[in-house]
VOLO-319400 format. One record per residue: residue number from 0; x, y, z of N, C-alpha, C in turn. Coordinates in Angstrom, 1 decimal. Layout:
N
[pt NUM; [X; Y; Z]; [X; Y; Z]; [X; Y; Z]]
...
***
This chain:
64
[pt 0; [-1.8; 8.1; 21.3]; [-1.5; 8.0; 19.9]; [-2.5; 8.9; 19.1]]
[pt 1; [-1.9; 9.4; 18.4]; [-2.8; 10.4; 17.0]; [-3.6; 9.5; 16.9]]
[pt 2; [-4.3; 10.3; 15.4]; [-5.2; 9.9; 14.4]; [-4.3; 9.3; 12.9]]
[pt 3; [-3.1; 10.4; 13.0]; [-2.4; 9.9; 11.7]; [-2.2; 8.7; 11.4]]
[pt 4; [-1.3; 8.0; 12.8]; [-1.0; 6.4; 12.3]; [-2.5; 5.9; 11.8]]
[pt 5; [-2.8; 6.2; 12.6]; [-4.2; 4.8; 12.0]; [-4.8; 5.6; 10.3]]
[pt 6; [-5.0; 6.9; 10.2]; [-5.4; 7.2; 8.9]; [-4.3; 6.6; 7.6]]
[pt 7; [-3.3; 6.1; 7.8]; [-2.4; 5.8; 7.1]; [-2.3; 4.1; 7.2]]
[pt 8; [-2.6; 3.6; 8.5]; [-2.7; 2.8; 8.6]; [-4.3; 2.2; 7.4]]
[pt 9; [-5.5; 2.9; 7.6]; [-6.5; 2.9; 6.6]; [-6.1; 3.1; 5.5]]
[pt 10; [-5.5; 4.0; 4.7]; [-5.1; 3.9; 3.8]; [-4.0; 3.0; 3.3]]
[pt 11; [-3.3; 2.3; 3.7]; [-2.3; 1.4; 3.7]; [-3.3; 0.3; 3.2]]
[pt 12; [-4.4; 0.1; 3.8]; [-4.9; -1.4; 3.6]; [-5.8; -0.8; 2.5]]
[pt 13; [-6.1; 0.0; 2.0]; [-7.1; 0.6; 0.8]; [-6.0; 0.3; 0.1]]
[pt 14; [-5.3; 0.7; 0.0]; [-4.2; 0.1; -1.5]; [-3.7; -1.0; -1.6]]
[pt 15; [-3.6; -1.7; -0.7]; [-3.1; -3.1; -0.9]; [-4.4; -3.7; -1.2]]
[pt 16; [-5.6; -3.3; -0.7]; [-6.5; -4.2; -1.0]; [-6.7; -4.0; -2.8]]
[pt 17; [-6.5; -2.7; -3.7]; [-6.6; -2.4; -4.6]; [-5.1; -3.1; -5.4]]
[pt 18; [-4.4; -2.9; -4.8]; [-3.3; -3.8; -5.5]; [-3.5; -5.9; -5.4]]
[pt 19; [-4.2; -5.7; -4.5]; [-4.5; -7.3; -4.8]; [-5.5; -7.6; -5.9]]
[pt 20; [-6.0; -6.4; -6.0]; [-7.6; -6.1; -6.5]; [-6.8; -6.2; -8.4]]
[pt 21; [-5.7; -5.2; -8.5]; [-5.1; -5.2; -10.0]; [-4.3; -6.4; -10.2]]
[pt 22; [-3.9; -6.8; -9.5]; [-2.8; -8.0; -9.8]; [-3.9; -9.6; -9.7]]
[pt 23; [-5.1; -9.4; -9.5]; [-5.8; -10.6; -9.7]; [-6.8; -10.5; -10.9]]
[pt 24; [-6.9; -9.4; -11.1]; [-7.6; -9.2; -12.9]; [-7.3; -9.6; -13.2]]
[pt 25; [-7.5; -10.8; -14.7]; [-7.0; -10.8; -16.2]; [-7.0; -9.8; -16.8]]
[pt 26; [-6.0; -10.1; -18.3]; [-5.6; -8.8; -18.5]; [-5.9; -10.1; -20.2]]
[pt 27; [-6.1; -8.9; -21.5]; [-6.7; -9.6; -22.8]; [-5.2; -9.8; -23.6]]
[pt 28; [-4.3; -9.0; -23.3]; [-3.1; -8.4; -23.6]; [-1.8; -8.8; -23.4]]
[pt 29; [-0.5; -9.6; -24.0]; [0.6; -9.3; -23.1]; [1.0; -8.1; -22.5]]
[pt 30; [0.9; -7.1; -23.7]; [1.4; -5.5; -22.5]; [0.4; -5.2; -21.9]]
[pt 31; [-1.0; -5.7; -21.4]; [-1.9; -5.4; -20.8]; [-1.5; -6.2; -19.5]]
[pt 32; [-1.0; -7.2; -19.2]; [-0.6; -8.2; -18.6]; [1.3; -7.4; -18.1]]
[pt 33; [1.8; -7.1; -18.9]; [2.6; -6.4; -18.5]; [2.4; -4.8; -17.5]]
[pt 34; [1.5; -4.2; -17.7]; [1.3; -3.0; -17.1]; [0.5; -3.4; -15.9]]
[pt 35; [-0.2; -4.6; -16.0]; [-0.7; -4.6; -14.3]; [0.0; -5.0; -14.0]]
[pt 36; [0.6; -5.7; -14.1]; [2.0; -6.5; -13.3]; [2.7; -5.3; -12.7]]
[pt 37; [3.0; -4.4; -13.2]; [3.9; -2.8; -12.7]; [2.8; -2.4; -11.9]]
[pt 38; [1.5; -2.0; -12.4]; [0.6; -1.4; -11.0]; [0.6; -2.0; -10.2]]
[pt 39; [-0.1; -3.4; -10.0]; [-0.1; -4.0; -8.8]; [1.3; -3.5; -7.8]]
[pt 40; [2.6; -4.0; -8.5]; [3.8; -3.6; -7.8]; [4.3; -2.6; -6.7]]
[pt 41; [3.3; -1.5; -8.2]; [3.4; -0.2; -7.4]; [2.7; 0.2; -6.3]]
[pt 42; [1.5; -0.5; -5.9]; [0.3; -0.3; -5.2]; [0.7; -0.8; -3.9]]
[pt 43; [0.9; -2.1; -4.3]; [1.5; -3.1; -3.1]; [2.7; -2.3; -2.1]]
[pt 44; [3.6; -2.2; -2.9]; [4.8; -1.1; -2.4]; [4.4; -0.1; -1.5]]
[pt 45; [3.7; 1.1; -2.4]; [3.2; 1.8; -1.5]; [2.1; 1.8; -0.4]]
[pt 46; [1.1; 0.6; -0.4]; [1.1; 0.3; 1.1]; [1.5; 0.0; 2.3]]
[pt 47; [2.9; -0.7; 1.5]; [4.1; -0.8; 2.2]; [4.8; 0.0; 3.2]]
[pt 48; [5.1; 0.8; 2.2]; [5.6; 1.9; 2.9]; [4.7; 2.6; 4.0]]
[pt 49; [3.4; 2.9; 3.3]; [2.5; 3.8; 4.5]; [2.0; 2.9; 5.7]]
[pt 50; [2.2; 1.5; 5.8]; [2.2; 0.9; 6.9]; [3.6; 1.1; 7.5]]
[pt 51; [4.8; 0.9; 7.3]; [5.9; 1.4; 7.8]; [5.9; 3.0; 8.6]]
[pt 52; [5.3; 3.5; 7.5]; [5.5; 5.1; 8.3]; [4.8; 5.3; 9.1]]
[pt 53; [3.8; 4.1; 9.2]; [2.6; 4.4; 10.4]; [3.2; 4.0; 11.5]]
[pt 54; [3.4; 2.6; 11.4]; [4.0; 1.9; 12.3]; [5.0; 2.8; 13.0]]
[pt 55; [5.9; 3.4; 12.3]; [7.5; 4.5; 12.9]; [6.5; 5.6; 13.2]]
[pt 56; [5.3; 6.2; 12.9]; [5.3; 7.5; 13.6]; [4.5; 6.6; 14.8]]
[pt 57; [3.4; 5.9; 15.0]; [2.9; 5.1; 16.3]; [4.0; 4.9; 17.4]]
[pt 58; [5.1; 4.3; 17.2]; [6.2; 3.8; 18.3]; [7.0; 5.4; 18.3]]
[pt 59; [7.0; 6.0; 18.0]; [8.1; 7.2; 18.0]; [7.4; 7.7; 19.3]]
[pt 60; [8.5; 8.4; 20.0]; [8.3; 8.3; 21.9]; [9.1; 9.7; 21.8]]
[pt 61; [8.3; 10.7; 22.4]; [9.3; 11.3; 22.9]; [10.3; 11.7; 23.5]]
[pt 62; [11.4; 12.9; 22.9]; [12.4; 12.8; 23.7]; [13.7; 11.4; 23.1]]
[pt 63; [13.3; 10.4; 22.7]; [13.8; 9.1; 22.1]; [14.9; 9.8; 20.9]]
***
């Protein structure tokens, strides 16, 4: 196995851990309260994803 999966895999948990990190702030504001509600989302998501791509490039076999 590469380095990629796991560098993606690191970064995958660097953003979720910052997306847990925005979505547990208080916020002073309803649209302050509104817009982390979108960041967090966003953050969360895209860890998402870069654990997925890690995951699919790790199991990807060649020849397959």
């Amino acid at each position: 196995m590469s380095r990629a999966p796991l560098i993606m895999y690191a970064v995958a948990a660097v953003v979720g851990i910052a997306g847990a990190v925005v979505a547990g702030r208080p916020a002073r504001s309803e649209g302050a309260v509104y817009a982390r509600r979108i960041a967090a989302t966003m953050l969360i998501v895209l860890a998402l994803t870069l654990a997925f791509s890690a995951w699919s490039m790790a199991n990807w076999e060649a020849g397959s």
